[in-house]
C-alpha positions in Angstrom: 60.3 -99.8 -211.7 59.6 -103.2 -213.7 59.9 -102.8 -217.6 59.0 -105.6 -220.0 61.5 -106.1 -223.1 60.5 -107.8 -226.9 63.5 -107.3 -229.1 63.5 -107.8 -232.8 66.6 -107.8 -235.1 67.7 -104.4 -234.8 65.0 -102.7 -232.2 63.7 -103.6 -228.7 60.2 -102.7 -227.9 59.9 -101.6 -224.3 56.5 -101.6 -221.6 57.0 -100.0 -218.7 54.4 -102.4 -216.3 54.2 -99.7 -213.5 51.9 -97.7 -216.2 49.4 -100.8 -215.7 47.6 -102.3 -213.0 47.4 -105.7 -214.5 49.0 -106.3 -218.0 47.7 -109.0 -220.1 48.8 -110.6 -223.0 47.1 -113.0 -225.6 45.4 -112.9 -229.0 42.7 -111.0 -228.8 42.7 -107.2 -228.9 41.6 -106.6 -225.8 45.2 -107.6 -223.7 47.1 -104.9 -223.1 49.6 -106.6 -225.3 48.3 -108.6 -228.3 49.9 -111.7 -230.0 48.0 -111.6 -233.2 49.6 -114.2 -235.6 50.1 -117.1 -233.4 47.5 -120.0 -233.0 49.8 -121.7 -229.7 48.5 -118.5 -227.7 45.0 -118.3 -226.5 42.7 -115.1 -226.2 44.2 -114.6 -222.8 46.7 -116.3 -222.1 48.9 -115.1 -219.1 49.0 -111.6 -217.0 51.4 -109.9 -214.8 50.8 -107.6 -211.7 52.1 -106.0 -208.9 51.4 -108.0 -205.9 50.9 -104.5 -203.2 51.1 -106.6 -200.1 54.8 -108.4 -200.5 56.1 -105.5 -202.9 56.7 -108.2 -205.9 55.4 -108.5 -209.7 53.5 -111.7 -209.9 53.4 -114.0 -213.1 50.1 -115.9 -213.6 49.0 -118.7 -216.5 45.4 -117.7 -217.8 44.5 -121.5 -218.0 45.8 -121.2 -221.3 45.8 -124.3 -223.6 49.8 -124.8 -224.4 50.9 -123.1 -221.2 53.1 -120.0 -220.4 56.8 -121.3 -219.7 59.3 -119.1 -217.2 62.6 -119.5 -218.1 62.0 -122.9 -219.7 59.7 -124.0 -217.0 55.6 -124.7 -217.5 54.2 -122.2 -215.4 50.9 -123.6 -213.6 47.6 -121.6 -212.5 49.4 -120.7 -209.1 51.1 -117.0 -209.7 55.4 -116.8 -209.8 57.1 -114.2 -208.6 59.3 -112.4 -211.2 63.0 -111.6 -210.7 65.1 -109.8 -213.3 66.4 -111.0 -216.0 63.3 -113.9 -215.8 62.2 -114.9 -219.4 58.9 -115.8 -220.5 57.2 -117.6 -223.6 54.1 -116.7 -224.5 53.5 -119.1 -227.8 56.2 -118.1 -230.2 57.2 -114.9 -228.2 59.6 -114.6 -226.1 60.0 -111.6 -223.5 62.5 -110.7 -220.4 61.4 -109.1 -217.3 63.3 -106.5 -216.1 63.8 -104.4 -212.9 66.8 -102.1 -214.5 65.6 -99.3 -217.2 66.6 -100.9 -220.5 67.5 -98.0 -221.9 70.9 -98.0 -219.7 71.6 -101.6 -219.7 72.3 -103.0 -222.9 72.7 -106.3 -221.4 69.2 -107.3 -221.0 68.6 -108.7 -224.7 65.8 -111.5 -226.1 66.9 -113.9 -228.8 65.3 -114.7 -231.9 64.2 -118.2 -231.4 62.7 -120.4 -234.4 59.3 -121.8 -233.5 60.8 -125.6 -233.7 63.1 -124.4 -231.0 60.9 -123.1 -229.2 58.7 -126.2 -229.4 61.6 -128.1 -227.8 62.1 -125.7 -225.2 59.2 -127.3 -224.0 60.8 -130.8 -223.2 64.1 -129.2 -221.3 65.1 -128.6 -218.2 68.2 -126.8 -219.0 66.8 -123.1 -220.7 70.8 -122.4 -221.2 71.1 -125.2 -223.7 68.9 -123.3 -225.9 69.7 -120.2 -225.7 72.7 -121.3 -226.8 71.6 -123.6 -229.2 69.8 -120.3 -230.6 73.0 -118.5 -230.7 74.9 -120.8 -232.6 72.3 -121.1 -235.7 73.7 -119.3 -238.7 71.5 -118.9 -241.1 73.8 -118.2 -244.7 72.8 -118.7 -248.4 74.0 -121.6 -249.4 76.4 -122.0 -252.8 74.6 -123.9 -256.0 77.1 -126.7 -255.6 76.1 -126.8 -251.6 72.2 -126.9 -251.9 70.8 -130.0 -250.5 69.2 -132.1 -253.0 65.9 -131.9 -253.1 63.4 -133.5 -250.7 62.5 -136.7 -250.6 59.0 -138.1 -249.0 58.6 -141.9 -248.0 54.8 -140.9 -247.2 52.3 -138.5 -246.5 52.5 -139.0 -242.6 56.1 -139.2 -242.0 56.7 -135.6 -242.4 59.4 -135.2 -238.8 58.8 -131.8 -237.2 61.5 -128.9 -238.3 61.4 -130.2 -241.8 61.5 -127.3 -244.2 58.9 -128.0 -247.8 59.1 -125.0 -250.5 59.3 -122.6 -247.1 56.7 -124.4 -245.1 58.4 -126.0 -241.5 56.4 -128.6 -240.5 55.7 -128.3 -236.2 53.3 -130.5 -235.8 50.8 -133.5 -237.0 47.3 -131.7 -236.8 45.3 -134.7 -238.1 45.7 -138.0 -240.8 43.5 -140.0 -242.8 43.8 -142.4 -245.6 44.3 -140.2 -247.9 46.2 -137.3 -246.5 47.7 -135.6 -243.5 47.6 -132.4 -241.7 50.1 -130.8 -240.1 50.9 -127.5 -238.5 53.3 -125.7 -240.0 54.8 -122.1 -239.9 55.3 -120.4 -243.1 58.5 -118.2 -243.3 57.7 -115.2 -246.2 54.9 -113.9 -244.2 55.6 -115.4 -240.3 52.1 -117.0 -240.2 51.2 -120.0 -239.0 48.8 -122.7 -241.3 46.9 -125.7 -241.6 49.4 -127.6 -244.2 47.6 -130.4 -246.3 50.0 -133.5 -247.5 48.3 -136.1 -249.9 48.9 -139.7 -249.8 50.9 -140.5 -252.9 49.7 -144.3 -252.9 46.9 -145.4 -255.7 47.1 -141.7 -257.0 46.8 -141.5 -261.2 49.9 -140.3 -262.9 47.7 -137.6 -264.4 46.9 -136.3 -260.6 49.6 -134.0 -260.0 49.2 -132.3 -262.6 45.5 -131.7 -262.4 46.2 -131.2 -258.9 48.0 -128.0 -260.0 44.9 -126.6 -262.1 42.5 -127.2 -259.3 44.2 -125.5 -257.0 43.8 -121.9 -259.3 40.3 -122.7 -258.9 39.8 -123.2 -255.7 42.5 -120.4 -254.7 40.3 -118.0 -255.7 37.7 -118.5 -253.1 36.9 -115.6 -251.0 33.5 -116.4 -248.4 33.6 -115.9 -245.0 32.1 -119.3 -244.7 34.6 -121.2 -246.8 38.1 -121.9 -245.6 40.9 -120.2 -247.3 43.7 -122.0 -249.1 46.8 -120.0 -249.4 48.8 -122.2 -251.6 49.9 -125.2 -253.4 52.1 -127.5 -255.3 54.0 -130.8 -255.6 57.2 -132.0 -253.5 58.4 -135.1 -255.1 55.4 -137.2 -256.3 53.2 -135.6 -253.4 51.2 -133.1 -253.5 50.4 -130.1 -251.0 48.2 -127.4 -249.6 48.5 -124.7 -247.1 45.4 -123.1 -246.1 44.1 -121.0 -243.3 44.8 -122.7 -239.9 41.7 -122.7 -237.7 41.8 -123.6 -234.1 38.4 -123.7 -232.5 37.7 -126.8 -233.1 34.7 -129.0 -235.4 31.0 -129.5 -235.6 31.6 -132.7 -234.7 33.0 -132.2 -231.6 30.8 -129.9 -231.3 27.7 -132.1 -230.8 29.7 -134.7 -229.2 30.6 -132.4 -226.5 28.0 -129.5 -226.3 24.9 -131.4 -227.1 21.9 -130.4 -226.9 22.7 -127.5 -229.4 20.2 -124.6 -229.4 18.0 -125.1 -231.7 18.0 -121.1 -232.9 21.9 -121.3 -233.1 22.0 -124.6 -235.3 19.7 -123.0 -237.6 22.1 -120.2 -237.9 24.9 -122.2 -238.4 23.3 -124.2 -241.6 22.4 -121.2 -242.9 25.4 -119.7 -243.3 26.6 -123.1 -244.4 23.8 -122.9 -247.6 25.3 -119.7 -247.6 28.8 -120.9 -248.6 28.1 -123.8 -250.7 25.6 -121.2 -253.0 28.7 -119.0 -253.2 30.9 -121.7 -254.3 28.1 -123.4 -256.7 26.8 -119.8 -258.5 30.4 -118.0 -258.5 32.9 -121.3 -259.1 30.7 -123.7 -260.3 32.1 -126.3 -257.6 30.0 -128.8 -255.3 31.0 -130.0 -252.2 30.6 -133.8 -252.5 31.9 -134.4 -248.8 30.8 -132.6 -246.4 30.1 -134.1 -242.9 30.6 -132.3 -239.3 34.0 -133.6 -239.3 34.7 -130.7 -242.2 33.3 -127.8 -240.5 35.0 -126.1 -238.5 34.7 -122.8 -236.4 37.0 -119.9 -236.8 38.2 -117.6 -233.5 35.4 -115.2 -233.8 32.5 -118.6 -234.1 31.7 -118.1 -237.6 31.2 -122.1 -239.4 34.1 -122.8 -242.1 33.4 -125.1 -244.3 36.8 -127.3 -245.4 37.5 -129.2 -248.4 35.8 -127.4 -250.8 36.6 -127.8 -254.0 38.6 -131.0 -253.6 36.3 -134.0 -253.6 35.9 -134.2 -257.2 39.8 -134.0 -257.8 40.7 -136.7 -255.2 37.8 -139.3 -256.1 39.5 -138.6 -259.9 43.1 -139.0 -258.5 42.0 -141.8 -256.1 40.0 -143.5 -258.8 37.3 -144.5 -256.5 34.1 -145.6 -257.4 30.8 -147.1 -255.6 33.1 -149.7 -254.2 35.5 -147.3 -252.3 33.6 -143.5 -252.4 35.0 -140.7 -251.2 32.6 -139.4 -247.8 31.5 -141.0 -245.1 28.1 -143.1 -246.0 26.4 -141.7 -243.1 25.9 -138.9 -244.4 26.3 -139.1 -248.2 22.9 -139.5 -250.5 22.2 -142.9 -251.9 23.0 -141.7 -255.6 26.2 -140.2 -254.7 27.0 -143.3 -253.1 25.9 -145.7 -256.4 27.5 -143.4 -258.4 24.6 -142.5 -260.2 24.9 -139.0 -261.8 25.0 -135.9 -259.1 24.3 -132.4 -258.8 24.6 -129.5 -255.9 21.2 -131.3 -254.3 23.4 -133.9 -253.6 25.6 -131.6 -250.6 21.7 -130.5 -250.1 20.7 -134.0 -248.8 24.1 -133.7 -246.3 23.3 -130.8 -245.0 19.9 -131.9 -244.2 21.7 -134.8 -242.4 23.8 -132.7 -240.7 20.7 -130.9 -239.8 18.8 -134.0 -238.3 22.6 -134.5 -236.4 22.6 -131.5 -234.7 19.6 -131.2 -233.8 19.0 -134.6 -231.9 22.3 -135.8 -231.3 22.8 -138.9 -233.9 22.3 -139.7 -238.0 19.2 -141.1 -238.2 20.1 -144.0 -239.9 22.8 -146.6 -238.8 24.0 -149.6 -239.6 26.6 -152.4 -239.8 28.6 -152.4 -243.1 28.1 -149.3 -246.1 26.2 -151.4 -247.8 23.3 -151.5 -245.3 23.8 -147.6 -245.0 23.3 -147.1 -248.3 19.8 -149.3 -248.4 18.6 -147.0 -246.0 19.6 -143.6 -246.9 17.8 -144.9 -250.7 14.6 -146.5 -248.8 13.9 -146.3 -244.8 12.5 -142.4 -243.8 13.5 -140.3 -241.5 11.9 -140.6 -238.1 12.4 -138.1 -235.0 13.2 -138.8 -231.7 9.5 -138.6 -229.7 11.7 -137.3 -226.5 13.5 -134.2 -228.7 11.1 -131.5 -229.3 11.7 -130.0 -233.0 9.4 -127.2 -234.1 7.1 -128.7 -237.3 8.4 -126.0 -239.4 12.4 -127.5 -238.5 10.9 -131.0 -239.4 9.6 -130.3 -242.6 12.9 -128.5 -243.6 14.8 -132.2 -243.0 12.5 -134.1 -244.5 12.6 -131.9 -247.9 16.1 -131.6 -247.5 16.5 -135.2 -247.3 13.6 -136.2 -249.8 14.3 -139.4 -251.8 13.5 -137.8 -255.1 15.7 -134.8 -256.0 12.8 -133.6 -257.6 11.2 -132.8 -254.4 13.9 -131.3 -253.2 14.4 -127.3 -252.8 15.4 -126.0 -256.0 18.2 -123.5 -255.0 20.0 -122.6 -251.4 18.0 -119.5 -251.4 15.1 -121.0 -250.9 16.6 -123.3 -248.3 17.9 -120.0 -247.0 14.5 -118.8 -247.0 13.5 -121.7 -245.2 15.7 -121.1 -242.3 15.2 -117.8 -242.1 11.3 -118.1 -241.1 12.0 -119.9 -238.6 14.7 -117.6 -237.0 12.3 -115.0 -237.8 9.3 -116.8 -235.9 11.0 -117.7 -232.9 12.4 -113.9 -232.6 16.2 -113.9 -231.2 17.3 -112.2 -228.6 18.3 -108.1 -228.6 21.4 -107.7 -231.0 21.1 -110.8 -233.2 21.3 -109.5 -236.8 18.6 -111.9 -238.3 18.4 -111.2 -242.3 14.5 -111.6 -243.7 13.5 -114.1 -245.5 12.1 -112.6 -248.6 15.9 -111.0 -249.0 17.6 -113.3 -251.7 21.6 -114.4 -251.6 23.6 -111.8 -252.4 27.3 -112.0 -253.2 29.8 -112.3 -250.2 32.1 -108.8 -250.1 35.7 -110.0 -250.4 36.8 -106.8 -249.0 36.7 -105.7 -245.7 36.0 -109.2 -244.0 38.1 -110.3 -240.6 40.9 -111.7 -241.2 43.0 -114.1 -239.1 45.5 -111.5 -238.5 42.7 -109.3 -237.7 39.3 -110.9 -236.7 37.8 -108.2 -235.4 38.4 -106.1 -239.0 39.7 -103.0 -236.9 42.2 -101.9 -238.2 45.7 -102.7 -235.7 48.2 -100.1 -234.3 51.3 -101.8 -234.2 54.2 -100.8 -232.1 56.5 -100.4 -235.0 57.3 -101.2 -238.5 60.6 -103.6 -237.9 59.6 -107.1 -239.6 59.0 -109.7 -236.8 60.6 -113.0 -237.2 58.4 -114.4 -234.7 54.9 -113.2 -234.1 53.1 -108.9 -234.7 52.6 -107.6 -231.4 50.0 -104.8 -230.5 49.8 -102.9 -227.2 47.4 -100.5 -226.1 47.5 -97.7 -223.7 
């Protein structure tokens, strides 16, 4: 018999693998055992079986994207036969292969590794020298007198991984820019990983902080399917930070770069539900984008576009104090009057979308140039033409060049209609069986905030868990 062993703080969960023919684990609910808080693991990431012919169980990587590790090693694609006592890491999880019944040996035990531990396990050879390393971290309350003082940032991107902010530990460096830095980070209260957002403290107003605090309220309290979610906020040092939802599955941008040609049917999708978002946040927040590009949308586990940064252009071009000499966006993509600072509106993020639109659909911007300056001259004077090789239906067309009219004026007056828009031409071009295509005469309605997948739980089904002992690593699921 072959058993496979998690152990908690105080109970050990136990899978007998001779009650499965081939027992997979990963993200997804459909693995015999599912990993559902932790980004590192993939929706199937490794599997083990009973090899009939040589009378072994058989260990075999997934062609996951960080890797399964035996007993400290990377395990390729090739399949490793398991001995007892073998351990194996599966993202922040770490399990023990057994061929003795668990429940009469009470030596076979897992230790509750941190994830920045288990992020170095990766770079030894020796697996002993952390599991002791594990064993020896104590983790006590600390006397007033004996707290450290508080922490102390040099910048936004020199964050070192295992640094603890207000309960955040910082893994990883997701992303940086000018003006602020991403990192991965695990957060400790609830055992969930997030996307953790430092701003640059260089050039900001002394005021910013502390609107930086009010915005945040705002923008906490937006609940869209389409709209990424922040979690938190607040200040360490002079800096300020966010921690919002941590999505893995990449951007639009890369997207295109990568993928392209898109569908045409599945692009038009995708900017609807975009319009979808931005009406949300415009009719129930009052907030307008101001800089969105491809680079800002990203795509959630389950494919759904999220739109990023909402909500925080107009607080960091007011904390940044930039103007038509340094504005906030990328001039590709921003409208000429956001660009001269000329007073704006929501048809502004209207224009960008219609970009994006144009992007998508044929692979480039369609205008380019060699300094902002020239971009900008275009964007305000030079129309859009299409590529004579991409074929675009005239209905698509027309929905760019309104989009991306010069005049506001001539413009669509609401994302509904753009909705509307988009929706005839899903509706002309009828989508295949099962595509839930909503008519075009239907207007927006509200989002429902309740019920909606969650990262946890993308599928919204509700999950049977195992048991009801707090992980300090990851939830895990099984099913029969």
């Amino acid at each position: 018999m072959a058993f496979l062993i998690y152990s908690s703080d105080d109970q050990q969960e136990i899978v007998s693998l001779d009650d499965y023919n081939r027992f997979k684990i990963g993200r997804t609910n459909n693995n015999e055992m599912t990993i559902g808080d932790d980004k590192s693991v993939s929706r199937e990431h490794c599997e083990i079986f009973r090899d009939e012919s040589k009378g072994r169980y058989v260990l075999k990587d997934l062609e996951s994207r960080n890797g399964t590790f035996l007993n400290g090693s990377k395990v390729s694609n090739t399949e490793v036969e398991l001995k007892n006592g073998d351990r194996i890491m599966v993202g922040a999880a770490e399990l023990v292969f057994t061929m003795n019944n668990p429940e009469y040996d009470d030596t076979t035990t897992t230790s509750s590794i941190s994830k920045i531990e288990i992020s170095q396990i990766r770079n030894r050879d020796d697996e002993e020298e952390l599991i002791q390393t594990a064993r020896m971290k104590k983790y006590t309350e600390l006397d007033d007198d004996k707290k450290p003082p508080p922490l102390e940032l040099s910048s936004s991107d020199a964050i070192s991984p295992g640094t603890d902010i207000n309960g955040y530990e910082i893994i990883r460096v997701i992303g940086s820019g000018q003006y602020s830095t991403v990192y991965l980070a695990f957060q400790k209260s609830v055992n969930r990983t997030v996307a953790f957002k430092v701003f640059n403290k260089n050039y900001l107003s002394k005021q910013a902080p502390e609107s930086f605090l009010k915005q945040i309220q705002i923008i906490g309290r937006l609940q869209h399917p389409n709209l990424l979610q922040y979690f938190d906020g607040g200040l360490v040092g002079y800096f300020c930070y966010l921690s919002m939802l941590y999505v893995s599955e990449g951007t639009l941008e890369a997207k295109i770069a990568h993928s392209f040609p898109l569908n045409e049917k599945y692009v038009i999708q995708v900017i609807r539900k975009i319009a979808e978002a931005l009406n949300y946040a415009l009719e129930e927040h009052g907030l307008i984008h101001l800089n969105l590009r491809p680079k800002n949308i990203l795509f959630s586990d389950s494919g759904e576009p999220v739109i990023s940064e909402t909500g925080l252009s107009s607080w960091s071009s007011w904390a940044y104090q930039l103007n038509r000499q340094n504005f906030l966006g990328n001039p590709s993509y921003t409208s000429y009057e956001q660009a001269l600072d000329l007073p704006i509106d929501w048809k502004a993020d209207q224009y960008t979308l219609g970009i994006i639109l144009f992007e998508c659909l044929t692979g480039k911007v369609p205008f380019e140039g060699d300094n902002t300056y020239n971009l900008i001259v275009k964007h305000k004077q030079e129309e859009i033409i299409f590529p004579k090789k991409i074929n675009l239906s005239e209905k698509v067309k027309k929905i760019i060049l309104r989009m991306t009219a010069k005049k506001t004026s001539e413009r669509y007056n609401s994302y509904d209609e753009i909705v509307k828009a988009l929706n005839s031409v899903l509706m002309e071009e009828k989508e295949s069986a099962g595509t839930n295509i909503r008519p075009g005469n239907m207007p927006l309605r509200k989002p429902q905030t309740r019920g909606l997948p969650t990262k946890q739980n993308p599928s919204g089904q509700k999950l049977v868990r195992i048991s009801d002992v707090k992980r300090k690593i990851v939830p895990l699921t099984f099913k029969k």
